[in-house]
MOPAC internal coordinates of N, CA, C and O (Angstrom, degrees):
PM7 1SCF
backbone

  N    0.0000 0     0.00 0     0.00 0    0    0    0
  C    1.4506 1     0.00 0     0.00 0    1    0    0
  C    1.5281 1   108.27 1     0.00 0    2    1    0
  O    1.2310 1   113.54 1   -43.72 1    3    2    1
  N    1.3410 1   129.82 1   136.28 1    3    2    1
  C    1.3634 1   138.15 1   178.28 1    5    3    2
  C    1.4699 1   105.05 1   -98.86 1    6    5    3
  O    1.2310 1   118.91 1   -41.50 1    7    6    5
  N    1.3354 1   119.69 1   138.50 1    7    6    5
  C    1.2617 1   141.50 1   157.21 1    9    7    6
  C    1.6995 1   124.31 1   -60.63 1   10    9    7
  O    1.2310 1    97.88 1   -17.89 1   11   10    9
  N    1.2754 1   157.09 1   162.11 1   11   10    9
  C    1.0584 1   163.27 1  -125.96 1   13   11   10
  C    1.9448 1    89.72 1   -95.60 1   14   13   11
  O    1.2310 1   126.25 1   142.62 1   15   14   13
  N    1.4107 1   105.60 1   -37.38 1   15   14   13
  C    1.3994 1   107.63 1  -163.11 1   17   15   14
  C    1.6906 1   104.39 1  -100.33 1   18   17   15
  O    1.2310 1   126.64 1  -165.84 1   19   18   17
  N    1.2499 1   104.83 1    14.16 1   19   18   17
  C    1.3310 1   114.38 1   178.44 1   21   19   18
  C    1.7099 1   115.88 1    72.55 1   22   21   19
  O    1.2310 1   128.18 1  -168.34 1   23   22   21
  N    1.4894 1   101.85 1    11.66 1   23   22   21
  C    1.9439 1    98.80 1   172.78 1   25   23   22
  C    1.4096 1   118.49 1   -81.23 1   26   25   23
  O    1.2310 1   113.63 1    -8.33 1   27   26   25
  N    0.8280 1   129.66 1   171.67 1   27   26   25
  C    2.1169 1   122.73 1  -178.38 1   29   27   26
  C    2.0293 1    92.99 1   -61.06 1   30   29   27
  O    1.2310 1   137.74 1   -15.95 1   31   30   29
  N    1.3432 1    83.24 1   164.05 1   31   30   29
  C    1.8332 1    84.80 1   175.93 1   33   31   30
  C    1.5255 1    92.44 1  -151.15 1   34   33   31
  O    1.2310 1   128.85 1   -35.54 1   35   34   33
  N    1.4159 1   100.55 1   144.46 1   35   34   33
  C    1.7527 1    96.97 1   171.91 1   37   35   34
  C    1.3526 1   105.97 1   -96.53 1   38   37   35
  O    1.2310 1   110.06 1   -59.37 1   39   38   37
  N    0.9075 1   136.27 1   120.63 1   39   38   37
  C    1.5511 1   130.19 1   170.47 1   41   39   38
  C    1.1369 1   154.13 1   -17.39 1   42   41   39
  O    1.2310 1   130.95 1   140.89 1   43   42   41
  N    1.8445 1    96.48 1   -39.11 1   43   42   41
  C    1.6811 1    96.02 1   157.74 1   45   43   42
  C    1.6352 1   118.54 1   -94.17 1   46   45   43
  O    1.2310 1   123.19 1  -141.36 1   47   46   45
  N    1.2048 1   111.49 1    38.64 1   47   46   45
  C    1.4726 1   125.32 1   171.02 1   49   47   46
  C    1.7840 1   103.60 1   -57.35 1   50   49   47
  O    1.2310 1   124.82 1   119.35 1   51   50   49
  N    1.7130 1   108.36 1   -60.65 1   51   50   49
  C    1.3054 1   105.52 1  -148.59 1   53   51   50
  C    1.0557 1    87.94 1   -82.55 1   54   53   51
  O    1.2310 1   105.82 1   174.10 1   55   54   53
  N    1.8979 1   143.91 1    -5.90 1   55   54   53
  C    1.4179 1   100.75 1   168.58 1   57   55   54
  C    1.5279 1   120.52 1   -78.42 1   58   57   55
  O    1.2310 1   112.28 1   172.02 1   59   58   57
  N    1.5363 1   132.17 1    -7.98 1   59   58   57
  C    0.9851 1   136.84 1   153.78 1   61   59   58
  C    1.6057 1   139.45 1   -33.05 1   62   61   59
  O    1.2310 1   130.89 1   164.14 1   63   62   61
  N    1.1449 1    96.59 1   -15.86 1   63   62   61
  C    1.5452 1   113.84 1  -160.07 1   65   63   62
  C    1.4900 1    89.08 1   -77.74 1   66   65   63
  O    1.2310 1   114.44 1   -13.67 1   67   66   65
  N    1.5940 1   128.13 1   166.33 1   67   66   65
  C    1.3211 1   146.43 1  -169.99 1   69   67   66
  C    1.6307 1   109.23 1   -67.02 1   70   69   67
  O    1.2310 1   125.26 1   139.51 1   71   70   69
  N    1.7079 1   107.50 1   -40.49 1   71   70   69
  C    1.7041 1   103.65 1  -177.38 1   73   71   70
  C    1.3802 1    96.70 1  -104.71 1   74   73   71
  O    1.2310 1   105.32 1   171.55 1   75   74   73
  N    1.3749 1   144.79 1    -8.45 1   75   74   73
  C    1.2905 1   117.86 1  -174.07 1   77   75   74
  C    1.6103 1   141.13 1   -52.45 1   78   77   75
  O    1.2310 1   125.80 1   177.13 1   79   78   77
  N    1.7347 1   106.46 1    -2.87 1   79   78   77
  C    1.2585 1   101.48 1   177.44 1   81   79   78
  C    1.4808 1   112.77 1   -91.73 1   82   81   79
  O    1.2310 1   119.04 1   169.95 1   83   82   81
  N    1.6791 1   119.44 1   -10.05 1   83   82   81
  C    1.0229 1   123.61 1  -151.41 1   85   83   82
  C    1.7243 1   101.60 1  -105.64 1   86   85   83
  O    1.2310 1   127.11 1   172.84 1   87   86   85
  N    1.4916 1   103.93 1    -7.16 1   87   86   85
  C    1.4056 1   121.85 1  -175.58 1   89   87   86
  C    0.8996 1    94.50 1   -84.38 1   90   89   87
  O    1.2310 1   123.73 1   127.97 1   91   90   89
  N    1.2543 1   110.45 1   -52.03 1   91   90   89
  C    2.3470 1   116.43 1  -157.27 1   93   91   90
  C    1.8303 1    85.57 1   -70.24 1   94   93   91
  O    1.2310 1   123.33 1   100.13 1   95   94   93
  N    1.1822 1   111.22 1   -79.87 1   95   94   93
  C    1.4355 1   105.28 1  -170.78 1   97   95   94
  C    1.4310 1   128.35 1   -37.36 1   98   97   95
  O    1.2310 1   114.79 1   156.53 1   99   98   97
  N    1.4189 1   127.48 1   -23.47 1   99   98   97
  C    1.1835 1   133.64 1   179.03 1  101   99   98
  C    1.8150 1   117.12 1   -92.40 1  102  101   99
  O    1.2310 1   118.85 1   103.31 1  103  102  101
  N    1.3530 1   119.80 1   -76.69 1  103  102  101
  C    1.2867 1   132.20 1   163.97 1  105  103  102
  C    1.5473 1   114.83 1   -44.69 1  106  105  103
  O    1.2310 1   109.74 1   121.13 1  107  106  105
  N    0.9553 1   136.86 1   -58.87 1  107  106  105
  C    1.0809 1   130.68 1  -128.47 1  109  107  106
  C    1.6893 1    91.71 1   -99.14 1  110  109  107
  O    1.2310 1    98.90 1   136.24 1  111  110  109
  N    1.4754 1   155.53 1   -43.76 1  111  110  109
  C    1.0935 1   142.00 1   129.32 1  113  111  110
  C    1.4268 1   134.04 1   -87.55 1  114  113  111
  O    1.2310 1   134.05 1   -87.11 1  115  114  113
  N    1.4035 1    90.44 1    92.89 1  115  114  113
  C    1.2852 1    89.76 1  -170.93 1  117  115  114
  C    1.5454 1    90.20 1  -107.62 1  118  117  115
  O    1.2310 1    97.44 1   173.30 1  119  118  117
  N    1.4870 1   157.75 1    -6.70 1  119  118  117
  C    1.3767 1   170.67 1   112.06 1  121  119  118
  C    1.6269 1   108.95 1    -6.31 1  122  121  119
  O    1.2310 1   109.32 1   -71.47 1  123  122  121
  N    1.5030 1   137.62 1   108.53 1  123  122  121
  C    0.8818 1   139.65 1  -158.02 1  125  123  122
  C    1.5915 1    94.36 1   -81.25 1  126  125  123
  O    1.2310 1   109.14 1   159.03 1  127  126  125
  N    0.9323 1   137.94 1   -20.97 1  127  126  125
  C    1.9022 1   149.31 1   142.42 1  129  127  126
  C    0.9648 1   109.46 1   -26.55 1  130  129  127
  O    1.2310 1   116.44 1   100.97 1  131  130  129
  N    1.8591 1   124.36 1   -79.03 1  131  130  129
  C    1.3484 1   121.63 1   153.08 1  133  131  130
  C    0.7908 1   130.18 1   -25.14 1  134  133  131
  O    1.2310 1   112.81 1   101.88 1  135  134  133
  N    1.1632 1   131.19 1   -78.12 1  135  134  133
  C    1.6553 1   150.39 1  -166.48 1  137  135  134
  C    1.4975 1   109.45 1   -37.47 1  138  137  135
  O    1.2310 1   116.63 1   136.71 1  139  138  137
  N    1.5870 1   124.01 1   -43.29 1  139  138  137
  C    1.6201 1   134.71 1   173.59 1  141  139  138
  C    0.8600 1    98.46 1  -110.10 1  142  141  139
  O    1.2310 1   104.15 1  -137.62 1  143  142  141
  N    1.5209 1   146.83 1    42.38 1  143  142  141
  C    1.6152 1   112.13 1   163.98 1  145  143  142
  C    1.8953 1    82.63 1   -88.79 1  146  145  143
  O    1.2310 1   109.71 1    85.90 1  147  146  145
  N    1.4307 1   136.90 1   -94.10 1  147  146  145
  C    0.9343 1   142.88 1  -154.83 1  149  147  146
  C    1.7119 1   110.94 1   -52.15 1  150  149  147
  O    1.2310 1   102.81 1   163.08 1  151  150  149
  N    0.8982 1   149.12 1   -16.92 1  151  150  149
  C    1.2144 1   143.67 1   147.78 1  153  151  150
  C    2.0104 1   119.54 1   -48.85 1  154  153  151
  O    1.2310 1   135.01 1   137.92 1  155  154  153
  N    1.7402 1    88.56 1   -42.08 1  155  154  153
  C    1.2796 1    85.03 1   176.68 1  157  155  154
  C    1.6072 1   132.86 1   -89.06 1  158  157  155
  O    1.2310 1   134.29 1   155.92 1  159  158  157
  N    1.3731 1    89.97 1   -24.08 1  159  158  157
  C    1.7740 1   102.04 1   150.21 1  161  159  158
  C    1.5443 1   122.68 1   -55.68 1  162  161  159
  O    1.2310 1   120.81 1   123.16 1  163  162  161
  N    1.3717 1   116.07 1   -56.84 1  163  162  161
  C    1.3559 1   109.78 1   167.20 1  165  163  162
  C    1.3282 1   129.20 1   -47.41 1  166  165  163
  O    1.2310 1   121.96 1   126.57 1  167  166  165
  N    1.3620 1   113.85 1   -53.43 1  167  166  165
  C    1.5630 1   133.63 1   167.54 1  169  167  166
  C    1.7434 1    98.31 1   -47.48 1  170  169  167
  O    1.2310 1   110.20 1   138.18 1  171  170  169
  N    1.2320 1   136.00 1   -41.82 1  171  170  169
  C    1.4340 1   126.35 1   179.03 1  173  171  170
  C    1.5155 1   117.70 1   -74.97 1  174  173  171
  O    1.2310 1   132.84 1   135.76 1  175  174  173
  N    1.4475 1    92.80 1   -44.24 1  175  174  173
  C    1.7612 1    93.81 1   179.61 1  177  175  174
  C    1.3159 1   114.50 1   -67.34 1  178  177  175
  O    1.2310 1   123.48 1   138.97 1  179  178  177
  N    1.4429 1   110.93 1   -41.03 1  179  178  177
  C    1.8742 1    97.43 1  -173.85 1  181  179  178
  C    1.5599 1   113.85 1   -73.50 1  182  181  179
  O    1.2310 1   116.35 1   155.11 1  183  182  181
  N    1.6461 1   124.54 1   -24.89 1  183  182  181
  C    1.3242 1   107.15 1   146.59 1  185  183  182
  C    1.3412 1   131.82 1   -71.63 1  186  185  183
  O    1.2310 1   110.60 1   163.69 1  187  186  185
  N    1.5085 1   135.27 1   -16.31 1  187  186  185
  C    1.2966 1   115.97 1   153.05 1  189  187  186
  C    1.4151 1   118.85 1   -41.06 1  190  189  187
  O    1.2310 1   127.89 1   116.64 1  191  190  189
  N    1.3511 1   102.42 1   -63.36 1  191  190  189
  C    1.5951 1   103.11 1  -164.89 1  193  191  190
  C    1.6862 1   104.16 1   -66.65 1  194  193  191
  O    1.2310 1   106.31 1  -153.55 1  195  194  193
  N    1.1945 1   143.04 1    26.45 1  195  194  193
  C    1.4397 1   119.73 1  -162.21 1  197  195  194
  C    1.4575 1   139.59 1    74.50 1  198  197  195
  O    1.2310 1   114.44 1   152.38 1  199  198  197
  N    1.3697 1   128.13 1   -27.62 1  199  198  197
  C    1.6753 1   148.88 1  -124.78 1  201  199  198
  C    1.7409 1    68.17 1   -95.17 1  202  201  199
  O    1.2310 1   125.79 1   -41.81 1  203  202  201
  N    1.4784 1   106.47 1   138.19 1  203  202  201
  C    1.5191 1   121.39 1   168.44 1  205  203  202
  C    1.4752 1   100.91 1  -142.56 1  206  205  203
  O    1.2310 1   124.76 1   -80.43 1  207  206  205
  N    1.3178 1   108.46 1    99.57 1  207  206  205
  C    1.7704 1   136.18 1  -150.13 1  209  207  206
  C    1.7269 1    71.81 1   -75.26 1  210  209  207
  O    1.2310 1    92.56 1    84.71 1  211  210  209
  N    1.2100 1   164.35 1   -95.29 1  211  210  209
  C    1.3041 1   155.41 1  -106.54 1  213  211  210
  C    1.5492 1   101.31 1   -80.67 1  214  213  211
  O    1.2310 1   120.41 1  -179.43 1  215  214  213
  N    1.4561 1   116.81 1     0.57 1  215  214  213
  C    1.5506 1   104.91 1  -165.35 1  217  215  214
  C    1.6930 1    99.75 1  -103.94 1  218  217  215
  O    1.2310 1   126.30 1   105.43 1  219  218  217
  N    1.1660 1   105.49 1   -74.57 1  219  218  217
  C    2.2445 1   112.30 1   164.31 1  221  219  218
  C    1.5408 1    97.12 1   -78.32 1  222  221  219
  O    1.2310 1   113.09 1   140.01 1  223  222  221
  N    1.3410 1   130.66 1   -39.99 1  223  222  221
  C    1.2217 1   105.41 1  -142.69 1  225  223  222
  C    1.9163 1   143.63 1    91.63 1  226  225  223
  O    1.2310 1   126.91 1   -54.55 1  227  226  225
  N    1.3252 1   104.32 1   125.45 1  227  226  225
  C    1.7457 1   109.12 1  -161.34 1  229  227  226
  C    1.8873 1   100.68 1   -99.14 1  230  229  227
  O    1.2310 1   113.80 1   -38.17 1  231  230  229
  N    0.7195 1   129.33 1   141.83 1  231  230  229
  C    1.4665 1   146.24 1   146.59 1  233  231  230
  C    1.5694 1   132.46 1   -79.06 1  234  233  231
  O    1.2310 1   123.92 1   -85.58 1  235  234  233
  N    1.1070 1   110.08 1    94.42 1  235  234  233
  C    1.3086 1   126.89 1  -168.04 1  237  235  234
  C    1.4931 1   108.15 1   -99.95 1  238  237  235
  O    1.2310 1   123.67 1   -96.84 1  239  238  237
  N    1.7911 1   110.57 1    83.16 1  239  238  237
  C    1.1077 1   144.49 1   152.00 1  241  239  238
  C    1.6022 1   151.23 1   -42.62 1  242  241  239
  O    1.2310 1   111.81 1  -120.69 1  243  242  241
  N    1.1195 1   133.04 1    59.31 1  243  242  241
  C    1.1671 1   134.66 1    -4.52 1  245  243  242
  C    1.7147 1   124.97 1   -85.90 1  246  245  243
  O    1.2310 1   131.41 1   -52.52 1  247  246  245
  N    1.3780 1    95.59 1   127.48 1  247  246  245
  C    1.2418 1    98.89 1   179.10 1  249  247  246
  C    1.6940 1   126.89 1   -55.38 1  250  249  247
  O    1.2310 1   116.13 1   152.81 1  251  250  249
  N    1.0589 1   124.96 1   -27.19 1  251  250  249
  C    1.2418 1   120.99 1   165.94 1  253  251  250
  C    1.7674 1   105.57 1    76.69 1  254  253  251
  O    1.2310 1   115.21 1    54.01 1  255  254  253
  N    1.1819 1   126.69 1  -125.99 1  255  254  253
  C    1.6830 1   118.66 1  -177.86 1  257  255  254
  C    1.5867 1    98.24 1  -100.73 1  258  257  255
  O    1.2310 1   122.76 1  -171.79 1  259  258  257
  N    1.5438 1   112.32 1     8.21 1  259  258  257
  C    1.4719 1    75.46 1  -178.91 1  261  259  258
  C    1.5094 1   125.85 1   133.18 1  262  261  259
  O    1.2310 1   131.01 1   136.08 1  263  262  261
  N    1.5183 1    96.36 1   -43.92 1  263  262  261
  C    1.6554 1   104.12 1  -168.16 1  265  263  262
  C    1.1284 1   140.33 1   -61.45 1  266  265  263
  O    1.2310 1   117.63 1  -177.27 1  267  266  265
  N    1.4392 1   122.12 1     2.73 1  267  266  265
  C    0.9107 1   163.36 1   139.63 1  269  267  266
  C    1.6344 1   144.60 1   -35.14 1  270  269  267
  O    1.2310 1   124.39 1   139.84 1  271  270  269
  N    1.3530 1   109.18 1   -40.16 1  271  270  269
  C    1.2365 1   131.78 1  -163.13 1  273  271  270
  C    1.4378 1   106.53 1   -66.86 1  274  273  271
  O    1.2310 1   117.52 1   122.03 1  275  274  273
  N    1.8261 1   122.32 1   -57.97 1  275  274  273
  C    1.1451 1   123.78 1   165.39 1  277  275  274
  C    1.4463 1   125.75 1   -13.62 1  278  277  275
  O    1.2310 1   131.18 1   109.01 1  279  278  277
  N    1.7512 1    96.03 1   -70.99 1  279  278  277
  C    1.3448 1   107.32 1   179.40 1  281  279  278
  C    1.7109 1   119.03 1   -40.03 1  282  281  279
  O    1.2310 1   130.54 1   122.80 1  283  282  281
  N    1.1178 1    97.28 1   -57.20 1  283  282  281
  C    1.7856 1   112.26 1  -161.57 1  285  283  282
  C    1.8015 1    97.56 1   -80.44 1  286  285  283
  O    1.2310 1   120.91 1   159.83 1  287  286  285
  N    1.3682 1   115.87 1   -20.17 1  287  286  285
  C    1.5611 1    91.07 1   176.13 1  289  287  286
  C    1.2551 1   105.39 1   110.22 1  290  289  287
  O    1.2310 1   132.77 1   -12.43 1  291  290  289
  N    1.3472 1    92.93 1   167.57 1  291  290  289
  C    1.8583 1   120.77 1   141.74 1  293  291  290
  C    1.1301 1   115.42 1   -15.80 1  294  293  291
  O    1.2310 1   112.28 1    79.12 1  295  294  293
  N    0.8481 1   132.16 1  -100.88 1  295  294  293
  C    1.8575 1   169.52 1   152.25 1  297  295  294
  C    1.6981 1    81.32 1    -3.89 1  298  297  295
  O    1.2310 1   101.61 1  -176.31 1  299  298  297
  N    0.9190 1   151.15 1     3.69 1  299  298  297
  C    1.3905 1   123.23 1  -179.57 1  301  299  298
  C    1.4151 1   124.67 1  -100.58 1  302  301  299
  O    1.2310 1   114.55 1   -42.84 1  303  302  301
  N    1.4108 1   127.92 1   137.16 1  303  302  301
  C    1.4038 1   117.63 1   165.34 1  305  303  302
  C    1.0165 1   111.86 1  -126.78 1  306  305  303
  O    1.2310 1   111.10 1   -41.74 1  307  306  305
  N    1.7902 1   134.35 1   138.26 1  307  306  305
  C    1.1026 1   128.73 1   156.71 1  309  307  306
  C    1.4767 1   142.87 1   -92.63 1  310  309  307
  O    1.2310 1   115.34 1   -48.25 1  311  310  309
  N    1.3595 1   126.45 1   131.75 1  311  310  309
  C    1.0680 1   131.97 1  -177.91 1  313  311  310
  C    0.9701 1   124.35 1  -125.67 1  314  313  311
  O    1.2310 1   119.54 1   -59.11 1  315  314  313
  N    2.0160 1   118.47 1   120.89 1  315  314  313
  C    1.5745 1   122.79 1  -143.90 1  317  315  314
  C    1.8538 1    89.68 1  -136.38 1  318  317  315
  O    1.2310 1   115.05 1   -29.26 1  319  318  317
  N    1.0780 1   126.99 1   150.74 1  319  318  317
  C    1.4827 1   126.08 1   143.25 1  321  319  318
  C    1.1754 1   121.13 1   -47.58 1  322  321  319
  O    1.2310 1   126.56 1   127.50 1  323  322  321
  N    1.5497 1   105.00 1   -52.50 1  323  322  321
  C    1.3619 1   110.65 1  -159.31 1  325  323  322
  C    1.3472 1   115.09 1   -71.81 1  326  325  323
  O    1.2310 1   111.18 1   -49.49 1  327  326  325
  N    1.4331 1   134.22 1   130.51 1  327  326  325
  C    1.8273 1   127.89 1  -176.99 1  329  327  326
  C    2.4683 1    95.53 1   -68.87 1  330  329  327
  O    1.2310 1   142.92 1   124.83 1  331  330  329
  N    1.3168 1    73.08 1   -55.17 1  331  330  329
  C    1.3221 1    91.28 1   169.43 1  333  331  330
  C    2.0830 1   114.67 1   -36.39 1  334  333  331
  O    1.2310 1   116.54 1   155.35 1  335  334  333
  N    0.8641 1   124.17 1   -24.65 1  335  334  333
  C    1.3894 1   135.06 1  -170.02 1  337  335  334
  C    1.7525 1   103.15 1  -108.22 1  338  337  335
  O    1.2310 1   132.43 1   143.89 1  339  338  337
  N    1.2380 1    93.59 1   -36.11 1  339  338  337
  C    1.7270 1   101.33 1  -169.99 1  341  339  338
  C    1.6567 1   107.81 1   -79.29 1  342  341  339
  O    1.2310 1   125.36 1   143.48 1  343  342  341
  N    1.5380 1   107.30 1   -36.52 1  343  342  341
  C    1.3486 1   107.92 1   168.00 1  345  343  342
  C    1.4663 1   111.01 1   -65.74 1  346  345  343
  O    1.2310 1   105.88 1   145.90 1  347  346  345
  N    1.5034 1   143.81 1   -34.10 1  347  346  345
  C    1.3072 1   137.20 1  -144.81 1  349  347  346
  C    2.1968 1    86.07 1   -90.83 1  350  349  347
  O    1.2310 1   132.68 1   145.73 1  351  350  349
  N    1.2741 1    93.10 1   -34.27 1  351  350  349
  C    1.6465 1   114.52 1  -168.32 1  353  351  350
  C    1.9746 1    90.36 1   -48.65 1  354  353  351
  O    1.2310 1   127.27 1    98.32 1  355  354  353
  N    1.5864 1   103.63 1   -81.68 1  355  354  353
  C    1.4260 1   129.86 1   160.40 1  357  355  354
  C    1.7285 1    89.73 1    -0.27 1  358  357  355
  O    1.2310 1   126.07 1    79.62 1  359  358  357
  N    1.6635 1   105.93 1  -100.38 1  359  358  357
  C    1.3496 1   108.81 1  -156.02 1  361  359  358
  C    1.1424 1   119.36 1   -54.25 1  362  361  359
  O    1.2310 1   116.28 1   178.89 1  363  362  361
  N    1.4131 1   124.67 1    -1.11 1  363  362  361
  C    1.3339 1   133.73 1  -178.73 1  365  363  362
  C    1.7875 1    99.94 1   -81.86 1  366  365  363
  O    1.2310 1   120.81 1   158.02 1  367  366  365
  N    1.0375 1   116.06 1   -21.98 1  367  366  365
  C    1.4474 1   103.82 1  -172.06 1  369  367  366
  C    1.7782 1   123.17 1   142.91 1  370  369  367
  O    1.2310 1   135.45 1   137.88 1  371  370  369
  N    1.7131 1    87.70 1   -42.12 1  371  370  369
  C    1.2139 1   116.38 1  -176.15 1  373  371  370
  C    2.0030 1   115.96 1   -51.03 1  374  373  371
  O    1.2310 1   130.12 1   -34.58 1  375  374  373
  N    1.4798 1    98.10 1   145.42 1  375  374  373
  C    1.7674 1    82.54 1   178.35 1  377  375  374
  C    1.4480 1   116.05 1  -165.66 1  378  377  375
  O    1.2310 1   130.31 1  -157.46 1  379  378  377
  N    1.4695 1    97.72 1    22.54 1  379  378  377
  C    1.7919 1   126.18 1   169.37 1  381  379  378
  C    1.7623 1   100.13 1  -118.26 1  382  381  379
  O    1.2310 1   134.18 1  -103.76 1  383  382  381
  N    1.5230 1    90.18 1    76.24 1  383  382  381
  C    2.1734 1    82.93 1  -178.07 1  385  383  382
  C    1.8805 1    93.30 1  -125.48 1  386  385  383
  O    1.2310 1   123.71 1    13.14 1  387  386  385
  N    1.2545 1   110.48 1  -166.86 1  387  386  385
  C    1.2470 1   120.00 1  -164.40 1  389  387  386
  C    1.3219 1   118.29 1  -171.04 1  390  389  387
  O    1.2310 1   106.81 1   -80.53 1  391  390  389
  N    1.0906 1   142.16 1    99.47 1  391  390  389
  C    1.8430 1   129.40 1  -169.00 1  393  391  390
  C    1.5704 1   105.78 1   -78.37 1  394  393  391
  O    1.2310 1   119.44 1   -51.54 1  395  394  393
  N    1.2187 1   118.68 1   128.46 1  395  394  393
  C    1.3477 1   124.22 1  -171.11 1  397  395  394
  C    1.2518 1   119.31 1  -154.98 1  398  397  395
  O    1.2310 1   114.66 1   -25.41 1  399  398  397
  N    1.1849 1   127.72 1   154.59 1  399  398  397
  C    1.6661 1   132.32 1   153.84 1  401  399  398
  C    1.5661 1   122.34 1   -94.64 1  402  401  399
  O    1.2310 1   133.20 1   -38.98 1  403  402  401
  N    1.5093 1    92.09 1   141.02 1  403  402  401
  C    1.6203 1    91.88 1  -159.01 1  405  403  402
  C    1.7324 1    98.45 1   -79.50 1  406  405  403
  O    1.2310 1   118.36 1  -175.62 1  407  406  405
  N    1.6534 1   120.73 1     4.38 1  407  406  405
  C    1.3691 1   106.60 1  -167.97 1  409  407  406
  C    1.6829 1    95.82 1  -112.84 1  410  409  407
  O    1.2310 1   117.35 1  -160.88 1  411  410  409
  N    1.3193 1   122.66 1    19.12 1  411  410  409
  C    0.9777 1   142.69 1   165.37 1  413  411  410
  C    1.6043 1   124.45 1  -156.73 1  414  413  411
  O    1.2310 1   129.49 1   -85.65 1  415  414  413
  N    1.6011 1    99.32 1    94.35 1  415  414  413
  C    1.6021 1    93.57 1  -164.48 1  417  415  414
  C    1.5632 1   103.17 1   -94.77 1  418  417  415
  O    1.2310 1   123.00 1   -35.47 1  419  418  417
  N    1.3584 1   111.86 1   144.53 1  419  418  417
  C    1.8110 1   119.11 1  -168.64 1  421  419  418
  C    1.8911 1   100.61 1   -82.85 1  422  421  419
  O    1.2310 1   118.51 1  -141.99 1  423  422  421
  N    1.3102 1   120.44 1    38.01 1  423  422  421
  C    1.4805 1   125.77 1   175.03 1  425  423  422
  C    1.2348 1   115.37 1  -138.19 1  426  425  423
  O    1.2310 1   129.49 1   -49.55 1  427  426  425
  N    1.3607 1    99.31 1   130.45 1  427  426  425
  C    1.7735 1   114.43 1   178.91 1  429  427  426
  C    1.7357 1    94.30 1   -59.91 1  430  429  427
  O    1.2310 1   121.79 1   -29.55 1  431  430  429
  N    1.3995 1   114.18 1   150.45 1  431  430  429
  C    1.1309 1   125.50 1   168.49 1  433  431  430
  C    1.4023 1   120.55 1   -63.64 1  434  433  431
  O    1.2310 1   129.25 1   -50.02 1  435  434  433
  N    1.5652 1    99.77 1   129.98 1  435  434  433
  C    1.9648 1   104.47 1   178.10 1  437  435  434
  C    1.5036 1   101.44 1   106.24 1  438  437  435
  O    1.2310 1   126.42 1   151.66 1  439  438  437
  N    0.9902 1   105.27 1   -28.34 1  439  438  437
  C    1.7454 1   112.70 1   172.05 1  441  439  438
  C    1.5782 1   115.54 1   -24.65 1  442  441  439
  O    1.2310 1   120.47 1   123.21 1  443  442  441
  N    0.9062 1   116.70 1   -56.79 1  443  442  441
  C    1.8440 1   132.24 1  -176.51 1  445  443  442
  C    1.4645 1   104.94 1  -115.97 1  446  445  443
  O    1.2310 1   130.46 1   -35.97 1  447  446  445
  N    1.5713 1    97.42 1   144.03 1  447  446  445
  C    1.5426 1   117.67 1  -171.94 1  449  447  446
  C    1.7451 1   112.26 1   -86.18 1  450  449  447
  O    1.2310 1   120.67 1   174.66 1  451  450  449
  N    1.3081 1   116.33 1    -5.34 1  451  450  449
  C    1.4959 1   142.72 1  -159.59 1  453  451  450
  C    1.5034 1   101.17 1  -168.17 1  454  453  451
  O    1.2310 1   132.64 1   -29.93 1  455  454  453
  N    1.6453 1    93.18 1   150.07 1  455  454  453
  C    1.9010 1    98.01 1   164.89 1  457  455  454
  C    1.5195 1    68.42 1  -148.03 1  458  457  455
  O    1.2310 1   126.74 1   -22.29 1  459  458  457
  N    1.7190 1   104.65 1   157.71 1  459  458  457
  C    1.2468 1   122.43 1  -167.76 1  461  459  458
  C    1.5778 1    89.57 1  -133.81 1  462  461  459
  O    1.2310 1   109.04 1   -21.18 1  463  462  461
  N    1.1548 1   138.13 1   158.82 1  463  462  461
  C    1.2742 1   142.24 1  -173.32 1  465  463  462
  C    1.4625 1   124.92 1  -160.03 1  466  465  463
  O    1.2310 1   120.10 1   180.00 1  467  466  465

């Protein structure tokens, strides 16, 4: 992938950037369609499978601003690279977060009963 100036870019560059959490969270569902489709998928799958986020707890990988949390509960923590994502997460309500890389996660294995992604 090339960058604006045409150098290689890794992809999760631009969520790095200073406003990107405030972009994703704002623009991008702003469609009340949007807004529940993936919350409500999540919310279906983790009761299919059993997963009762208030008991171990789900990991919401990268969490991004947030939108999410409802679904998964109690039991949820998010963990984003982006500071930028973690703040939008924050004002959302949220207050079990974590700054992290997903190619190095800061948890001993078994830790969480779910990772959501």
């Amino acid at each position: 992938m090339a960058g604006t100036s045409g150098s290689p870019t890794r992809p999760r560059e631009k969520w790095l950037a200073p406003h990107a959490g405030k972009h994703y969270a704002g623009k991008r569902w702003r469609s009340e369609r949007r807004a529940n489709r993936d919350p409500l998928l999540v919310s279906r799958i983790l009761e299919e499978h059993g997963v009762r986020p208030s008991r171990g707890g789900v990991l919401d990988a990268p969490c991004g601003a947030g939108r999410l949390a409802a679904a998964i509960g109690p039991g949820h923590l998010g963990l984003d690279i982006s500071r930028s994502m973690l703040e939008e997460a924050r004002r959302g309500g949220l207050r079990r977060l974590s700054r992290g890389d997903l190619e190095h996660l800061p948890f001993p294995d078994e830790t969480f009963d779910a990772v959501v992604a």
